[in-house]
DOVOMAR-745224 format. One line per field, with one value per atom (N, C-alpha, C): residue number from 1; residue in three letters; x, y, z; atom name. Coordinates in steps of 0.02 Angstrom, whole numbers, always signed. Layout:
# residues N
pos <- (NUM	...);
code <- (Ala	...);
u <- (X	...);
v <- (Y	...);
w <- (Z	...);
site <- (CA	...);
//
This chain:
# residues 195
pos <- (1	1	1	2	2	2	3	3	3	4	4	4	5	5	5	6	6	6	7	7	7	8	8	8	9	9	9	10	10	10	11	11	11	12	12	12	13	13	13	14	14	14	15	15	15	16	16	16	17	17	17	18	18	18	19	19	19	20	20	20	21	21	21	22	22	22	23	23	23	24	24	24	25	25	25	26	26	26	27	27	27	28	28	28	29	29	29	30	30	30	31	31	31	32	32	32	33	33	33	34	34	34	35	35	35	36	36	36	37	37	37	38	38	38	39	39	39	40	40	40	41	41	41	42	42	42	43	43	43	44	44	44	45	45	45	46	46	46	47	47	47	48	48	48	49	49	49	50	50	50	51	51	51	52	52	52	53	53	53	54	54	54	55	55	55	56	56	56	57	57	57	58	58	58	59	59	59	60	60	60	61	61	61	62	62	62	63	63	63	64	64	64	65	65	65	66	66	66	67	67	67	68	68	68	69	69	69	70	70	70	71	71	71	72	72	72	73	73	73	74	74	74	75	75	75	76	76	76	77	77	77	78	78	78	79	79	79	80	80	80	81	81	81	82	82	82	83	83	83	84	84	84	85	85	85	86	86	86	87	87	87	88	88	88	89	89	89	90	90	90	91	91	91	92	92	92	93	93	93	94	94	94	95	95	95	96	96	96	97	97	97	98	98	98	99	99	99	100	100	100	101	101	101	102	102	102	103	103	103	104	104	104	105	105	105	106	106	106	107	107	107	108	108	108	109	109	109	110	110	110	111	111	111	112	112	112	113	113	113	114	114	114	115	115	115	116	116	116	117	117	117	118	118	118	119	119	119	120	120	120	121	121	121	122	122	122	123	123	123	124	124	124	125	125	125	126	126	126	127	127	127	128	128	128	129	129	129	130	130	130	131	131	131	132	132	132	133	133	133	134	134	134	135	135	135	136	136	136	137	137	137	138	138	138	139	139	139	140	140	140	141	141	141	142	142	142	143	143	143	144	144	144	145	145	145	146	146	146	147	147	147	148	148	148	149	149	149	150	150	150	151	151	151	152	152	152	153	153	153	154	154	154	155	155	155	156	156	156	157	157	157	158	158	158	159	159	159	160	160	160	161	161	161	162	162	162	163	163	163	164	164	164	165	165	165	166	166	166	167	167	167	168	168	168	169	169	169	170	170	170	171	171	171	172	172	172	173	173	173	174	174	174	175	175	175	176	176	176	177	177	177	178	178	178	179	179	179	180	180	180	181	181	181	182	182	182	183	183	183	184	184	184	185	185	185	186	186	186	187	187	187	188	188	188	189	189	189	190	190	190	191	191	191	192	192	192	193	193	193	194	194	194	195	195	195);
code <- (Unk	Unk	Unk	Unk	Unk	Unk	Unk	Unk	Unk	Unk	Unk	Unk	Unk	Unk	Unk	Unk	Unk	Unk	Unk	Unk	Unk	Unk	Unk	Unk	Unk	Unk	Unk	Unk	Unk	Unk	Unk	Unk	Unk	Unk	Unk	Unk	Unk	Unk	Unk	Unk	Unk	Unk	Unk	Unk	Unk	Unk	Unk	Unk	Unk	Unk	Unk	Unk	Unk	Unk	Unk	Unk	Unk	Unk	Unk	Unk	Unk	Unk	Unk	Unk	Unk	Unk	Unk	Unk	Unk	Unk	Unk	Unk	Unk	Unk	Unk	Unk	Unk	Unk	Unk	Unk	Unk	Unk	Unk	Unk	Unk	Unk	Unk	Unk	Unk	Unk	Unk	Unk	Unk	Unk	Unk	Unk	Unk	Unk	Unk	Unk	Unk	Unk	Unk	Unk	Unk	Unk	Unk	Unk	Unk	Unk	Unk	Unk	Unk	Unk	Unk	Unk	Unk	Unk	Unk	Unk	Unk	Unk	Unk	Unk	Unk	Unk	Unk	Unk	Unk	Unk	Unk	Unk	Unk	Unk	Unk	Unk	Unk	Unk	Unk	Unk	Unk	Unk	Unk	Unk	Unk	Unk	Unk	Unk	Unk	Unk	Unk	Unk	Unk	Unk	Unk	Unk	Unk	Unk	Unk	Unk	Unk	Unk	Unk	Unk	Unk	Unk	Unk	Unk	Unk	Unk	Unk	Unk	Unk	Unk	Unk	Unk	Unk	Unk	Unk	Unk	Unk	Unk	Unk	Unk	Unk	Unk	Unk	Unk	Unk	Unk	Unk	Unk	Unk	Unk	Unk	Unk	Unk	Unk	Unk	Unk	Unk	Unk	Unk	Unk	Unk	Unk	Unk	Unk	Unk	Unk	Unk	Unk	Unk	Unk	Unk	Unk	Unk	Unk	Unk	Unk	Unk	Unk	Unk	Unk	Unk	Unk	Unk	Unk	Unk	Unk	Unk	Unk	Unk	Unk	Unk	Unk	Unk	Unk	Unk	Unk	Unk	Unk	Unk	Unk	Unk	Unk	Unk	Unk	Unk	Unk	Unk	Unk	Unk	Unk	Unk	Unk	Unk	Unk	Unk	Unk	Unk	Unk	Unk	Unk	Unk	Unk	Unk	Unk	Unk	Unk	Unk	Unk	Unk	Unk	Unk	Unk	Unk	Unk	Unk	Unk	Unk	Unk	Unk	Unk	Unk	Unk	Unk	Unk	Unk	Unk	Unk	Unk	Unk	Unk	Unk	Unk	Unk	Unk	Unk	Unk	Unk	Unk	Unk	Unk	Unk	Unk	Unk	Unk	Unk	Unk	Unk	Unk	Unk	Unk	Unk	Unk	Unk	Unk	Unk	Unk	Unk	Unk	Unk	Unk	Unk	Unk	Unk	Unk	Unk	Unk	Unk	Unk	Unk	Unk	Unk	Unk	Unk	Unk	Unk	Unk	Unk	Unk	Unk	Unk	Unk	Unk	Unk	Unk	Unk	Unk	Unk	Unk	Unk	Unk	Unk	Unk	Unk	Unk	Unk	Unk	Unk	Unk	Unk	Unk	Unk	Unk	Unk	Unk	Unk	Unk	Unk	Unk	Unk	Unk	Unk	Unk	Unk	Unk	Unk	Unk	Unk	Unk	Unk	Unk	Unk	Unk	Unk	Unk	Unk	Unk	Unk	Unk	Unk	Unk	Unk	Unk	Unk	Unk	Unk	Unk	Unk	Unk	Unk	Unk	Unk	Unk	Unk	Unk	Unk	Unk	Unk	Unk	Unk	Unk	Unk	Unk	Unk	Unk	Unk	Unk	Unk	Unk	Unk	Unk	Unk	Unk	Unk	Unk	Unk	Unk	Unk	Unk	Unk	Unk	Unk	Unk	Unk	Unk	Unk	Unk	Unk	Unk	Unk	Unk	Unk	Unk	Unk	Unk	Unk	Unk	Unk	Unk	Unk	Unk	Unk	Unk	Unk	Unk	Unk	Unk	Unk	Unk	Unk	Unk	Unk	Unk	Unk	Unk	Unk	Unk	Unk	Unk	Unk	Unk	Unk	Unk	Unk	Unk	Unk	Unk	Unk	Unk	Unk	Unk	Unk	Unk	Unk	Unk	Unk	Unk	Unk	Unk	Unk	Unk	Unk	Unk	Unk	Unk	Unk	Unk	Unk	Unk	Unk	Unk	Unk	Unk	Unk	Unk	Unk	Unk	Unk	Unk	Unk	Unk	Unk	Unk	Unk	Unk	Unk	Unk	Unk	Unk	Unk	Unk	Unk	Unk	Unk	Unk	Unk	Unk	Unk	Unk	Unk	Unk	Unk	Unk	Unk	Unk	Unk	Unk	Unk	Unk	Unk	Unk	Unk	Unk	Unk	Unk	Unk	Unk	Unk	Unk	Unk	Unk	Unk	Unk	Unk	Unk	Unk	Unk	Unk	Unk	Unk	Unk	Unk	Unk	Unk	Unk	Unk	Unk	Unk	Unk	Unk	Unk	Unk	Unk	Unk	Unk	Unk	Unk	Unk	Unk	Unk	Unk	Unk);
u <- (+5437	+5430	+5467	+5515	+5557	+5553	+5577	+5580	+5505	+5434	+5387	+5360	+5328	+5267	+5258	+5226	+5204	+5123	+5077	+5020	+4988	+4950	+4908	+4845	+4812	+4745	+4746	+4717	+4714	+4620	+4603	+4522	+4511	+4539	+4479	+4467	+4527	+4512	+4447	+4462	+4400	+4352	+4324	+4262	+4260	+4302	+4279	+4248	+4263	+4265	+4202	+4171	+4106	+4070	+4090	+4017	+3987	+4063	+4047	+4003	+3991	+3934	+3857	+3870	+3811	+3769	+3826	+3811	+3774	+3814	+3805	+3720	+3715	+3630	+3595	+3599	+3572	+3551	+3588	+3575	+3552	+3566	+3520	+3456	+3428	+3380	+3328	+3358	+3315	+3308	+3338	+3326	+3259	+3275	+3228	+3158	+3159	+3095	+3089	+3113	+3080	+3052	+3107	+3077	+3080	+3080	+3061	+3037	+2968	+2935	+2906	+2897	+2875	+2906	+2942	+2968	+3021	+3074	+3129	+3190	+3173	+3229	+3231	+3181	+3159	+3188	+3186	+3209	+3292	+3304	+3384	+3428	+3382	+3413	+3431	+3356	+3372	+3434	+3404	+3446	+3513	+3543	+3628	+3653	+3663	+3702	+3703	+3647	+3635	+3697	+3680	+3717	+3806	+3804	+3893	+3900	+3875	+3887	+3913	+3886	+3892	+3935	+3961	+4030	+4055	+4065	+4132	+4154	+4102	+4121	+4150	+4133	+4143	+4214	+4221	+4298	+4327	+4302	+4338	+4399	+4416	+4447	+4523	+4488	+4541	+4578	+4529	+4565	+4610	+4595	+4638	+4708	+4695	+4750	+4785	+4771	+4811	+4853	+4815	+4855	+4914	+4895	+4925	+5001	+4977	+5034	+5084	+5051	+5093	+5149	+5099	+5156	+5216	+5205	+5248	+5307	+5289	+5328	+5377	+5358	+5372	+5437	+5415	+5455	+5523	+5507	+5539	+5599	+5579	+5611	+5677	+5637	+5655	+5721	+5691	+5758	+5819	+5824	+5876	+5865	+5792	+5769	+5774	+5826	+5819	+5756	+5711	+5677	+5684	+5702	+5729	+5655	+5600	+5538	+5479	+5427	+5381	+5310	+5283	+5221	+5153	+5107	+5068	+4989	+4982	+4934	+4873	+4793	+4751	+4746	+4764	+4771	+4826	+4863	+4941	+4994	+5038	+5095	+5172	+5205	+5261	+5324	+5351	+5427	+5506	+5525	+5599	+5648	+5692	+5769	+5824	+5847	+5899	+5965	+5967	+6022	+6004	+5947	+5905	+5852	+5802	+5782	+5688	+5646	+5574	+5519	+5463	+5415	+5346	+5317	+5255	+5199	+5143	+5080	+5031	+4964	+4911	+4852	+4802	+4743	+4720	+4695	+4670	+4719	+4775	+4813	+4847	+4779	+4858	+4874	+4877	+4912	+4984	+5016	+5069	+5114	+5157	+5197	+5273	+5285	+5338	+5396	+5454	+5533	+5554	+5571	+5609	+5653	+5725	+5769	+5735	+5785	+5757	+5783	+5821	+5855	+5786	+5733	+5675	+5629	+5653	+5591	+5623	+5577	+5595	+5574	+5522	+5516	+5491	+5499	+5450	+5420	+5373	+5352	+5295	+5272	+5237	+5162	+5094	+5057	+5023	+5018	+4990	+4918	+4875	+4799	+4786	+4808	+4794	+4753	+4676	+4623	+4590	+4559	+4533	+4572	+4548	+4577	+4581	+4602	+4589	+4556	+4519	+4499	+4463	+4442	+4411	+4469	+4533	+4601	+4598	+4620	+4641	+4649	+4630	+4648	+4609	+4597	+4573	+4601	+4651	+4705	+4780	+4805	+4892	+4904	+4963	+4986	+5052	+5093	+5172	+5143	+5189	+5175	+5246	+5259	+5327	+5301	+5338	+5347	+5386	+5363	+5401	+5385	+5439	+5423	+5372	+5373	+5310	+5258	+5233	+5172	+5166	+5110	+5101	+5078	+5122	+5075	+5068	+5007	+5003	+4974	+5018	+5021	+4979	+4918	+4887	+4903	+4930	+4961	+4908	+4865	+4810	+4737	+4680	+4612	+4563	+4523	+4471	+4421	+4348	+4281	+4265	+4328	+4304	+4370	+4354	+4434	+4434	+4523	+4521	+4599	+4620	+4630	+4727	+4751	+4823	+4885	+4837	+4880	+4878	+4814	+4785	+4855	+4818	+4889	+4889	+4823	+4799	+4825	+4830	+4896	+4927	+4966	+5052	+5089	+5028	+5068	+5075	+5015	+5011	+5050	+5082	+5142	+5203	+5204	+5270	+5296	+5233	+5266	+5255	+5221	+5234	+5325	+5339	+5385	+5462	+5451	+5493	+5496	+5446	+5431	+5477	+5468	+5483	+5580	+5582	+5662	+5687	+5666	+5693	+5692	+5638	+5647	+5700	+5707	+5768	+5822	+5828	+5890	+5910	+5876	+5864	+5876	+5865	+5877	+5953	+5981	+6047	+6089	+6065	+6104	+6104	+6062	+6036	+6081	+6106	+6106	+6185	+6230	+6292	+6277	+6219	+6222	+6188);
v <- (+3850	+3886	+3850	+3824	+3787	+3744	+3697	+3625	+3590	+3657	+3589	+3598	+3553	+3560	+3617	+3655	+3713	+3684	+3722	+3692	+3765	+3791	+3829	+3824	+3791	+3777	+3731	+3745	+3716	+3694	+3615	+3605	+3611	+3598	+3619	+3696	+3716	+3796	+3815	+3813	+3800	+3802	+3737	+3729	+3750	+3761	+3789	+3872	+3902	+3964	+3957	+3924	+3946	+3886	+3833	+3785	+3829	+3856	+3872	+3889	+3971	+3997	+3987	+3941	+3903	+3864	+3825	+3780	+3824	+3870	+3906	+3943	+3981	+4005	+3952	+3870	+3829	+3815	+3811	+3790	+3862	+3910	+3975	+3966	+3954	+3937	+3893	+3833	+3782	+3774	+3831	+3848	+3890	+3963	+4015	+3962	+3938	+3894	+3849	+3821	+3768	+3808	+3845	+3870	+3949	+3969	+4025	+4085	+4050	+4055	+4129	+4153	+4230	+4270	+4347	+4393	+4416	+4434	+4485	+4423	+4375	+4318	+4280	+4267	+4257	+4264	+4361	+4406	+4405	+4404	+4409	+4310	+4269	+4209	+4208	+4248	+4219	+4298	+4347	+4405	+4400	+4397	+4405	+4352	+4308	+4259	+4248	+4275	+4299	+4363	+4421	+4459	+4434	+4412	+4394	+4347	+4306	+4267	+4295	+4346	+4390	+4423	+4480	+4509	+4460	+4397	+4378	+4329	+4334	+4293	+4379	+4424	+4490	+4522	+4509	+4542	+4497	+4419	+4403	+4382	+4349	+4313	+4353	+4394	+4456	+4490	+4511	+4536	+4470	+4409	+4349	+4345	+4342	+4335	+4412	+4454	+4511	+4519	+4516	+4500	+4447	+4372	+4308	+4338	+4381	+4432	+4461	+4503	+4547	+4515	+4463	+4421	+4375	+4376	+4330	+4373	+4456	+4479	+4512	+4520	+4527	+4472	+4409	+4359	+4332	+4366	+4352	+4421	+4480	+4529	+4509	+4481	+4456	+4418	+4380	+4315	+4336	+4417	+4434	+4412	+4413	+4401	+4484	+4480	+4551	+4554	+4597	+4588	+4632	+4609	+4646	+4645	+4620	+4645	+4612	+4627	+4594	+4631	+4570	+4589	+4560	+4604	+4567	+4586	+4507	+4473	+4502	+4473	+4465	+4404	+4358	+4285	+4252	+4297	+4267	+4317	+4328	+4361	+4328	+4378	+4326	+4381	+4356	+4409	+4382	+4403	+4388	+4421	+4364	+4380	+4402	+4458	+4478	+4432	+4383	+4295	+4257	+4243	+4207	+4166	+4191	+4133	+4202	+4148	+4172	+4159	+4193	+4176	+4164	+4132	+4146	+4134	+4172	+4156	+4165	+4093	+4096	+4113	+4154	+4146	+4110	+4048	+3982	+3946	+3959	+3938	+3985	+4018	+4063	+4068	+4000	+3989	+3933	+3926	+3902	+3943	+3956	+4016	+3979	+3993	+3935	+4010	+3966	+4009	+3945	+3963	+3923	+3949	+3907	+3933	+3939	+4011	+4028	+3952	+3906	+3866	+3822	+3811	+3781	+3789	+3845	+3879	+3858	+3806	+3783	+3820	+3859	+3905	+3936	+4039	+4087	+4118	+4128	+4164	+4208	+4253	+4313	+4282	+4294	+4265	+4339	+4364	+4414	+4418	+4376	+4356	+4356	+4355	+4383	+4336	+4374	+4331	+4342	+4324	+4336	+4357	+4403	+4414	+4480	+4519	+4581	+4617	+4658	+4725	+4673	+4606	+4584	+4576	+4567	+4550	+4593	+4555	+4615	+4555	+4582	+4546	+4566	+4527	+4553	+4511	+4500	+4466	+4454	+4508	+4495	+4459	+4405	+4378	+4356	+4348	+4300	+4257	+4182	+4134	+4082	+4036	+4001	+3956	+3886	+3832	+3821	+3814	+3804	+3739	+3703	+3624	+3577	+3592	+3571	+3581	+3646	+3685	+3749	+3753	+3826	+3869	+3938	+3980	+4040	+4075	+4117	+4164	+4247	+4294	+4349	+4368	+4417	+4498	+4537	+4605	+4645	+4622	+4648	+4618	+4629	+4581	+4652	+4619	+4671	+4622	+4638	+4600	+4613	+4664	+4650	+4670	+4662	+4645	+4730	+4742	+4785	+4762	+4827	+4812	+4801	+4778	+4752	+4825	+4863	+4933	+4970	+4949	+4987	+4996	+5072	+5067	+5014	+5007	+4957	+4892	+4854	+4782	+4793	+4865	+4879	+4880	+4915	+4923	+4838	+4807	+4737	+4697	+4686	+4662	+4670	+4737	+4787	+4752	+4758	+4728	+4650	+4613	+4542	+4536	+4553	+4556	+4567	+4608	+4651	+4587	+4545	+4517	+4430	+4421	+4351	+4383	+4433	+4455	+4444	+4480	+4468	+4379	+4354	+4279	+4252	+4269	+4231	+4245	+4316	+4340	+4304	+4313	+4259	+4171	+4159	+4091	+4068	+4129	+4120	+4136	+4179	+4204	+4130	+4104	+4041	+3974	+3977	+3916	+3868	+3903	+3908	+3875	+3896	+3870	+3816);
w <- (+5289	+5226	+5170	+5180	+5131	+5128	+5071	+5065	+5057	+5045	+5062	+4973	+4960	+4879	+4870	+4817	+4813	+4803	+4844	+4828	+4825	+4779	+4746	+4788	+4788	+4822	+4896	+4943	+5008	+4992	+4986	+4957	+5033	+5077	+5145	+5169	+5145	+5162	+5113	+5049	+4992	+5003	+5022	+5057	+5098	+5158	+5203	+5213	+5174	+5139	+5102	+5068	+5026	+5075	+5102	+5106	+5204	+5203	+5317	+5305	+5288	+5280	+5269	+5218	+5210	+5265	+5299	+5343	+5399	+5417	+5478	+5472	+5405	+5378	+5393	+5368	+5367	+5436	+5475	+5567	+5585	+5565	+5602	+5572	+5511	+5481	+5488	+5512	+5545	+5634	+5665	+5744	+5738	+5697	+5684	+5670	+5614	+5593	+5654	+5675	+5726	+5799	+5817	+5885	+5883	+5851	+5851	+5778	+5770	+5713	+5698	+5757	+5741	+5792	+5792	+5839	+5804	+5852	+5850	+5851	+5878	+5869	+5799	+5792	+5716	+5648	+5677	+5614	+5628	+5698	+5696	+5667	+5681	+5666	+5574	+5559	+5464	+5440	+5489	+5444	+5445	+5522	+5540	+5515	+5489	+5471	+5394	+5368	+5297	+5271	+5307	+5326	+5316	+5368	+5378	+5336	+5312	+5263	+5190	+5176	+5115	+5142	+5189	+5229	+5215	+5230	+5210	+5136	+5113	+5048	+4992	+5023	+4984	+5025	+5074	+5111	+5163	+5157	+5229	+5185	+5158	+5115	+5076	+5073	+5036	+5097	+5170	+5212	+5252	+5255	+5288	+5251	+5184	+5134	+5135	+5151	+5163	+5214	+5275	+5340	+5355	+5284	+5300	+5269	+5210	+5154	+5190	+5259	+5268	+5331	+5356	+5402	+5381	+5321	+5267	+5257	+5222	+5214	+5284	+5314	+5400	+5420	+5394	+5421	+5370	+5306	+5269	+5285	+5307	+5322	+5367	+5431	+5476	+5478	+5404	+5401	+5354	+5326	+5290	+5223	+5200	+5141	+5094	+5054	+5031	+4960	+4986	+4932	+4866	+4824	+4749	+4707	+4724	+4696	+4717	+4717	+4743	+4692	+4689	+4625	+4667	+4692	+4722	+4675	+4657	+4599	+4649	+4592	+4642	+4685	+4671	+4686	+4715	+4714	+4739	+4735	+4775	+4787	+4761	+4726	+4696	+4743	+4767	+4808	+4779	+4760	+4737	+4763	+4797	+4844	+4777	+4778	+4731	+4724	+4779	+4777	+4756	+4735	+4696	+4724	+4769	+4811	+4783	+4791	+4775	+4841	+4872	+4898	+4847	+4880	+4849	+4925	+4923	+4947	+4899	+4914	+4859	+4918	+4887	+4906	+4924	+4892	+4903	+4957	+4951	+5016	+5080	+5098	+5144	+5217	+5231	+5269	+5269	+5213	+5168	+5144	+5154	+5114	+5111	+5032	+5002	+4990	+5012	+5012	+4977	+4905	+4866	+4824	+4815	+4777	+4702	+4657	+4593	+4547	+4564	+4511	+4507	+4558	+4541	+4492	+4466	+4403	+4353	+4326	+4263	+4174	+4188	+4132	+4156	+4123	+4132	+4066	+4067	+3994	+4042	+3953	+3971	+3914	+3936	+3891	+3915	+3819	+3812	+3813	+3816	+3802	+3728	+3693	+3622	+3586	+3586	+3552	+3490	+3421	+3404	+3337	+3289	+3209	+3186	+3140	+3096	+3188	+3168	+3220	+3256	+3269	+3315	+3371	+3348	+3398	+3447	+3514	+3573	+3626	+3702	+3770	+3814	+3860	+3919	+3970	+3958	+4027	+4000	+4045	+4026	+4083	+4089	+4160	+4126	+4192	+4182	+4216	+4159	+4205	+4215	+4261	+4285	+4306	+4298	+4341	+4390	+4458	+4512	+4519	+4515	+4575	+4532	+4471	+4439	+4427	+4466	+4471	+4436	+4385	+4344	+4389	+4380	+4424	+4406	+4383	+4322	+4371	+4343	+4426	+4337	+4382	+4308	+4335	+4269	+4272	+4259	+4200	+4196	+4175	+4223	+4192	+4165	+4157	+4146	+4104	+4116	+4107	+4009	+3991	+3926	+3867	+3816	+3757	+3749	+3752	+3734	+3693	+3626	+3575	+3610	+3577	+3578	+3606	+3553	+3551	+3616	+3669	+3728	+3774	+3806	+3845	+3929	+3934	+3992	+3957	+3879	+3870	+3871	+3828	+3873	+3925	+3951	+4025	+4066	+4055	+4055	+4049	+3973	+3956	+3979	+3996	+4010	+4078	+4130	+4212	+4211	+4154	+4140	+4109	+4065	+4047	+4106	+4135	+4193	+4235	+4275	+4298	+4289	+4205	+4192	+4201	+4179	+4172	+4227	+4273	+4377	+4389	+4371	+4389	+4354	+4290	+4248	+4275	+4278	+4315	+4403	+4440	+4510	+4500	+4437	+4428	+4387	+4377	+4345	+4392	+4460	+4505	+4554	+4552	+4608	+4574	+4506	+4494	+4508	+4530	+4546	+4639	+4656	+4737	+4747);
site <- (N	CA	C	N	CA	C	N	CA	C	N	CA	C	N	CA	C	N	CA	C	N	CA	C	N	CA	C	N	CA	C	N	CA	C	N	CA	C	N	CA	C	N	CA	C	N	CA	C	N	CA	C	N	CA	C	N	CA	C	N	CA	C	N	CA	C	N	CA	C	N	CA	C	N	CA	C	N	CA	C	N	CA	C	N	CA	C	N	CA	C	N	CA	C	N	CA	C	N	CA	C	N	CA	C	N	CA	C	N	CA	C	N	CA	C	N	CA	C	N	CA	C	N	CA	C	N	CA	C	N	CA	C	N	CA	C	N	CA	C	N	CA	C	N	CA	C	N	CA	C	N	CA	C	N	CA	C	N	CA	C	N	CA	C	N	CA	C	N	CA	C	N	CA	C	N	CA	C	N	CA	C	N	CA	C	N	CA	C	N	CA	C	N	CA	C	N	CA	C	N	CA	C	N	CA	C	N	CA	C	N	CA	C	N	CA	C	N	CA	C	N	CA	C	N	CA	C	N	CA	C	N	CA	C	N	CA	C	N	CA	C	N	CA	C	N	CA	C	N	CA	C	N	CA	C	N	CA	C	N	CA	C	N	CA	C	N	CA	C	N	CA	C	N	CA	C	N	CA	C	N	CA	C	N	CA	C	N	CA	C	N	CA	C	N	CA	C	N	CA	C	N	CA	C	N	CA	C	N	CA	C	N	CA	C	N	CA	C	N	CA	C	N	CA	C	N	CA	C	N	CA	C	N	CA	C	N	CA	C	N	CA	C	N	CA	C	N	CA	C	N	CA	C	N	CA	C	N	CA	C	N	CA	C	N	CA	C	N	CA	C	N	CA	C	N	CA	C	N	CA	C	N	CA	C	N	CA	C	N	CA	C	N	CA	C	N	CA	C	N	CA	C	N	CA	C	N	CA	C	N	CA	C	N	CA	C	N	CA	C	N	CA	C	N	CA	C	N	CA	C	N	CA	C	N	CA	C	N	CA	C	N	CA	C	N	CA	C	N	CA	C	N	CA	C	N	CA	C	N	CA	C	N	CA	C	N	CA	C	N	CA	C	N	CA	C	N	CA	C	N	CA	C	N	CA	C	N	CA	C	N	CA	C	N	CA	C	N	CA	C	N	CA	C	N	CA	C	N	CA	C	N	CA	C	N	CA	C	N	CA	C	N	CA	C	N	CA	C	N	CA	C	N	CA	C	N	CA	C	N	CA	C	N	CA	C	N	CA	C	N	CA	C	N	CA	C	N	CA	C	N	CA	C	N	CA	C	N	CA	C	N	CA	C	N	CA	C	N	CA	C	N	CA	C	N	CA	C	N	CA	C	N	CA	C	N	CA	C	N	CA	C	N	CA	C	N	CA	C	N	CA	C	N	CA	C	N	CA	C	N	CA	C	N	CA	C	N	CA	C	N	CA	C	N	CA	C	N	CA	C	N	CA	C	N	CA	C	N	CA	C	N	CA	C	N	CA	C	N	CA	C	N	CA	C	N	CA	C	N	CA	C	N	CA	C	N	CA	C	N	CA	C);
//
């Protein structure tokens, strides 16, 4: 857990994750067509793998990275990691040791889970989304974001598919646990920096 890169994205998990599926339809697809062109085998070669293919591009992914979440936090328990907060993103999980030490797990990576001291965070800020002018102004994504190790990693408080105005209580509240958020890391990195 310690001491390694922070890497955000794993590209073989990646691909492996959108191209498997594919692959796997593709070889059920060209069995069904070659040898078994009409029946009940037929219909099960093109349907079930169609099927699970969509199951898991819609829940496998979210339930792997949940399970990968909860063994993380399990082990971090384990090791006398006191956890003084934990913010779990859609994309990534941020956990903070009240001595100053941080986890993270990413989606795109989760089978990686980084235990790094807070003196590694070289900046935190809060980016409000704030787009646009006069009554066109508003957001539709609050997030905190920090550099660990050299790597941006922007944890979102609040998304939503369309702008809503600055004053909303869905950007406040947004801002509010972005804000809370960059404060605990600062605080963890002033407690860390003495060790």
């Amino acid at each position: 857990m310690e001491n390694k890169k922070v890497k955000k994205i794993n590209m073989m998990y990646l691909l492996g994750y959108i191209l498997g599926p594919i692959i796997l339809c593709a070889i059920c697809y060209l069995i069904g067509y070659n040898f078994f062109p009409k029946g009940t085998m037929a219909v099960i070669l093109f349907m079930v793998p169609t099927f699970a293919a969509v199951i898991w591009w819609s829940f496998g992914g979210t339930i792997l990275f949940k399970q990968k979440r909860k063994k993380f936090e399990k082990e971090l328990d384990n090791a006398k990691f006191n956890r003084n907060h934990t913010f779990y993103g859609k994309g990534n999980t941020v956990i903070v040791d009240e001595s100053g030490k941080i986890g993270l797990i990413f989606f795109w990576n989760p089978f990686e889970t980084y235990v790094l001291p807070a003196k590694s965070i070289t900046k935190a800020w809060v980016d409000d989304g704030r787009m646009g002018s006069g009554f066109m102004e508003g957001s539709s994504r609050v997030s905190f974001l920090f550099i660990v190790d050299g790597v941006k990693v922007r944890v979102n408080t609040f998304t939503s598919n369309q702008r809503f105005r600055m004053d909303s209580n869905y950007i406040l509240t947004g801002i509010s646990k972005a804000d809370m958020m960059v404060e605990v890391l600062n605080k963890a990195k002033d407690a860390n920096k003495d060790k």
